[in-house]
C-alpha positions as CSV (number, residue, x, y, z in Angstrom):
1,X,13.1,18.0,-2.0
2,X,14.1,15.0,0.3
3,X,15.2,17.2,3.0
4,X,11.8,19.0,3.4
5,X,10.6,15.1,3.6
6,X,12.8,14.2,6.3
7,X,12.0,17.2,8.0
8,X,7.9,16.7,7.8
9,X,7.4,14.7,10.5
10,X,4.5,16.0,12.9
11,X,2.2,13.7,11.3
12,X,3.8,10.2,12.4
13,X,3.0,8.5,15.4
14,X,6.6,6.9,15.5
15,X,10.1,7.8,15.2
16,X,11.9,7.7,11.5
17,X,13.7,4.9,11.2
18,X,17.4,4.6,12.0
19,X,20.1,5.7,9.3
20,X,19.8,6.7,6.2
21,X,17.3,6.2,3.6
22,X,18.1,3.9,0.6
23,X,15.7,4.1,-1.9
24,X,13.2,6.3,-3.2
25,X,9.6,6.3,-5.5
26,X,7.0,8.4,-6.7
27,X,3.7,6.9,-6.4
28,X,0.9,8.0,-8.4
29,X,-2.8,8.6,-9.3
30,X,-3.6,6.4,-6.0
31,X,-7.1,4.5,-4.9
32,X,-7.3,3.3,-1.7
33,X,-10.6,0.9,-1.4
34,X,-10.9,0.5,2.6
35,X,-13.5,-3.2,3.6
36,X,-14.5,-3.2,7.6
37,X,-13.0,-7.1,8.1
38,X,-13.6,-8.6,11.2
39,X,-10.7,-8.8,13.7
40,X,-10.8,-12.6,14.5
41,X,-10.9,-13.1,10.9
42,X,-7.9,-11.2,9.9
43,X,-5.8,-12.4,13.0
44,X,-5.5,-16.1,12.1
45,X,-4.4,-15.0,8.7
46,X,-0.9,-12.8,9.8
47,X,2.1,-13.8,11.8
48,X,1.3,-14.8,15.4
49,X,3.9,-11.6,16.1
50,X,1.8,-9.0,14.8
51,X,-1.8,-7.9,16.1
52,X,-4.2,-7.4,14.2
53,X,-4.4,-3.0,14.9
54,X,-8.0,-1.5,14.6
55,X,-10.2,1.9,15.2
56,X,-12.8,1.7,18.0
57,X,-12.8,-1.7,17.4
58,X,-12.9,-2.5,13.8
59,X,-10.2,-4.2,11.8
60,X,-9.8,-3.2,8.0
61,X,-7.9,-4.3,4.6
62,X,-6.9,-1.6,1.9
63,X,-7.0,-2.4,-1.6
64,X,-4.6,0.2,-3.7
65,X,-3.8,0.5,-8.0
66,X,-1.8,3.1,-8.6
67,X,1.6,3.9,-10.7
68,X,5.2,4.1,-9.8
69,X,7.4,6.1,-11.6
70,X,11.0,7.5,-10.6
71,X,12.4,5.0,-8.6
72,X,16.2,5.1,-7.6
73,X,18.8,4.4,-5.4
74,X,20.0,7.1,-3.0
75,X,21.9,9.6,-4.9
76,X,22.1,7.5,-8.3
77,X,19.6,7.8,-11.5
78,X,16.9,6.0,-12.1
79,X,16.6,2.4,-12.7
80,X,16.6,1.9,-16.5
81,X,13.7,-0.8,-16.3
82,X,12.1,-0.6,-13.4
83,X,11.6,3.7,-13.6
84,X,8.5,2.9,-14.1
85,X,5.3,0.2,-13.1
86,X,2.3,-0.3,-12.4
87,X,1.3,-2.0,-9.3
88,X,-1.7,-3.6,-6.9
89,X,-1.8,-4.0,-3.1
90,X,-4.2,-5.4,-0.5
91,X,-2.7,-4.8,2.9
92,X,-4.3,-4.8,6.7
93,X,-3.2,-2.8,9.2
94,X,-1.2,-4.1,12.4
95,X,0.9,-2.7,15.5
96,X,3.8,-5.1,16.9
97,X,5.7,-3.7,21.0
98,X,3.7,-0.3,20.3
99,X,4.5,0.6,16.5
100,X,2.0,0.6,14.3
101,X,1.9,-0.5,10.6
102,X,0.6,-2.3,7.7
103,X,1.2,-6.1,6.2
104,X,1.0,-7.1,3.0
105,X,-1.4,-10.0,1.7
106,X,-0.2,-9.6,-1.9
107,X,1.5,-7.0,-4.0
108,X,1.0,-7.4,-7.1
109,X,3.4,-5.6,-10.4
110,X,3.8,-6.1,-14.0
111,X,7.3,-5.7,-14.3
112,X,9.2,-9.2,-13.5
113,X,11.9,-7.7,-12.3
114,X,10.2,-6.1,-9.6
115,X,8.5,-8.9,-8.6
116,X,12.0,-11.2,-8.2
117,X,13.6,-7.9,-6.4
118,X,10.7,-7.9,-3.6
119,X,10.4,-11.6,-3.7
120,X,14.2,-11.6,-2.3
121,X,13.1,-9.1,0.0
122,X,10.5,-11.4,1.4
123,X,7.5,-9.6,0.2
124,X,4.8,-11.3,-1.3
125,X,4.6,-9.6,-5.2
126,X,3.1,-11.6,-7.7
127,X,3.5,-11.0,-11.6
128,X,0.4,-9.5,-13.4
129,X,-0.9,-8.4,-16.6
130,X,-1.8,-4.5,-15.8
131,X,-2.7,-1.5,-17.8
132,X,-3.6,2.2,-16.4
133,X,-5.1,4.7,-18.9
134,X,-6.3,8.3,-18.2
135,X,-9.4,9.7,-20.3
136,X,-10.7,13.2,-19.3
137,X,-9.7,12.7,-15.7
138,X,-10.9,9.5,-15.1
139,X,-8.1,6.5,-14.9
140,X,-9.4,3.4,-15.8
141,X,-7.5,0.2,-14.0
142,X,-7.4,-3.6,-15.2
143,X,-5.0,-6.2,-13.4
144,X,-5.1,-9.8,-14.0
145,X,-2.2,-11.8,-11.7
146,X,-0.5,-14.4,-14.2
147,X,-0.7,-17.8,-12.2
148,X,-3.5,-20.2,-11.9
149,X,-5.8,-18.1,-9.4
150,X,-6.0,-15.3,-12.1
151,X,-7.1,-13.0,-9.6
152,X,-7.9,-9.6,-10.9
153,X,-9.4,-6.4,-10.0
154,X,-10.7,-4.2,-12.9
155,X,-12.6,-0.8,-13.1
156,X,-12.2,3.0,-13.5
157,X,-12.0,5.9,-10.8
158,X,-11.5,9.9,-11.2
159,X,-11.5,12.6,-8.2
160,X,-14.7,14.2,-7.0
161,X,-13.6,16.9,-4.2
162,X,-10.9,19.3,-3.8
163,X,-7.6,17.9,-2.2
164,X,-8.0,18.3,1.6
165,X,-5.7,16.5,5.0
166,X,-7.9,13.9,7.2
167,X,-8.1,15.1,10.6
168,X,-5.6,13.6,13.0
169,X,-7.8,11.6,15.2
170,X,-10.4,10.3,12.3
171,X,-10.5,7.2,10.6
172,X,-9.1,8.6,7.5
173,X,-5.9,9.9,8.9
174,X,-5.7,6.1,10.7
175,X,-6.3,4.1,7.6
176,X,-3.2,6.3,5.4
177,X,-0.6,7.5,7.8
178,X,1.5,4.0,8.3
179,X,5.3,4.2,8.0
180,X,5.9,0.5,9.2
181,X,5.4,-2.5,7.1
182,X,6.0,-6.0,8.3
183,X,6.6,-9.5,6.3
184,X,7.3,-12.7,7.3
185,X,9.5,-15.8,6.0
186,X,11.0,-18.7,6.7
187,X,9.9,-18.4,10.2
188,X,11.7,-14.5,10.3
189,X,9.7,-11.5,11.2
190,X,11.3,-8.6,8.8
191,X,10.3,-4.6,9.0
192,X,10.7,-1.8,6.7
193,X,10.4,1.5,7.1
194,X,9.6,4.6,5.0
195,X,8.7,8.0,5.6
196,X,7.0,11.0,3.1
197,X,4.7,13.9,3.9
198,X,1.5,13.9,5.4
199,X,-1.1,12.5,2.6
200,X,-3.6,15.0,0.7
201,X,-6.2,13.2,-0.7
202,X,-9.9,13.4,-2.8
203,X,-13.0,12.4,-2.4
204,X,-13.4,9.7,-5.6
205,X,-15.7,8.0,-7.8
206,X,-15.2,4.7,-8.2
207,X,-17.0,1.9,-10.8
208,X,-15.3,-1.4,-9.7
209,X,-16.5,-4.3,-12.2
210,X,-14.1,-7.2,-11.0
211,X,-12.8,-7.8,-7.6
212,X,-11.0,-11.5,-6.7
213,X,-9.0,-10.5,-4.5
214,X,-9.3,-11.4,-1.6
215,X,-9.7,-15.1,-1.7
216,X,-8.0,-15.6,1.6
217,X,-11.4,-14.2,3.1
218,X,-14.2,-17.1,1.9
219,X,-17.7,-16.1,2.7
220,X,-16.9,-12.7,4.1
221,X,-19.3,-10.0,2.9
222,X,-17.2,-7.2,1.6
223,X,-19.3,-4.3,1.3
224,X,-20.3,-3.1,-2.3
225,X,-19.5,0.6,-1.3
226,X,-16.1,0.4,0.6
227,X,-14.2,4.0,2.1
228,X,-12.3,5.6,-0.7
229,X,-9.7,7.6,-1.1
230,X,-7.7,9.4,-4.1
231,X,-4.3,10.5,-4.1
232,X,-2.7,12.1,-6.6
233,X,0.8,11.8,-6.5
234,X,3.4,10.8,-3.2
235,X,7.5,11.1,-2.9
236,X,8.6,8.0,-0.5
237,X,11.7,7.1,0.6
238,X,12.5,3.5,1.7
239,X,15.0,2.6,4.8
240,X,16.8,-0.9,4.4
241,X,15.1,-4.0,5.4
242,X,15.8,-5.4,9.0
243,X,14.8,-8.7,11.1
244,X,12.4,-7.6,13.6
245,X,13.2,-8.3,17.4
């Protein structure tokens, strides 16, 4: 299985990273929720490093629930605890001496210990009260972050196409192939890289009820019907964590 990973690699627009990988997940029953953001808006708000990437123009922030399950290191099993989470990310999409990638605005779990691990690691997680239930093929999604902002997103999504690959030079294939992924603290720039097969994803339905998110944004109109995505299920592998030059 991982070797077929490592050797799927026509889709990237960068090499893998160096060495070996060190960790590994399955992510699962993914929604991607893509909001147009304007650039200047979005540039003041990540590390004067990074640029703020965009596609003819226009800058974007994902929003993505989904489940991870099966996560280990490198030739060990599972974690006994943290097998299996849920999790919540809102991320915007940057490029730093001609690489491309994402950075994190919050990250949100509902396992503790995951949150203290990636904490160390210098990504921003935050500890939250999540459920994810499945009812006749629709998933149904409610996170409420545990701190005095309480932000939450909840609502309910199910497929509505047949699995399919976004073309290479569409926004689609732009917005979900990013192997890069960039954090900042104490005045360090860090990186971390990963690498899995090209994404297959669905068409989706999507009912989203709460959305406080994105507090970080005041006054900017988010549109009611963002892009959407579905994905049902991903193998990632992690590379370790390394101060960006």
């Amino acid at each position: 299985m991982y070797k077929d990973i490592m050797k799927s690699i026509e889709h990237r627009n960068s090499p893998l990273p160096k060495g070996p990988w060190l960790l590994t997940q399955r992510w699962e029953h993914l929604l991607f929720m893509h909001y147009p953001v304007l650039k200047e808006r979005l540039q003041e708000l990540v590390p004067k490093e990074l640029e703020i990437d965009t596609f003819k123009g226009q800058a974007w922030i994902t929003v993505i629930p989904f489940k991870v399950s099966d996560m280990r290191l490198r030739y060990l099993p599972p974690f006994p605890y943290l097998n299996t989470y849920l999790e919540l990310n809102v991320r915007t999409y940057v490029k730093r001496k001609g690489r491309t990638g994402i950075y994190f605005f919050s990250l949100d779990a509902d396992k503790m210990a995951a949150v203290l691990g990636a904490r160390a690691g210098t990504l921003p997680y935050y500890y939250a009260k999540m459920k994810m239930q499945q009812d006749n093929g629709r998933f149904y999604f409610e996170s409420i972050r545990k701190d005095v902002s309480g932000a939450a997103l909840k609502g309910s999504y199910r497929r509505d196409s047949a699995p399919y690959f976004p073309k290479k030079d569409g926004l689609d294939f732009w917005l979900l192939e990013r192997y890069y992924l960039w954090s900042y603290k104490k005045g360090q720039l860090f990186c971390l890289g990963i690498h899995h097969k090209r994404w297959e994803v669905s068409e989706v339905k999507a009912e989203i009820s709460s959305h406080q998110l994105v507090p970080f944004l005041p006054g900017e109109e988010l549109p009611k019907q963002p892009l959407m995505h579905y994905a049902e299920s991903k193998r990632v592998l992690f590379w370790r964590l390394r101060k960006s030059p």
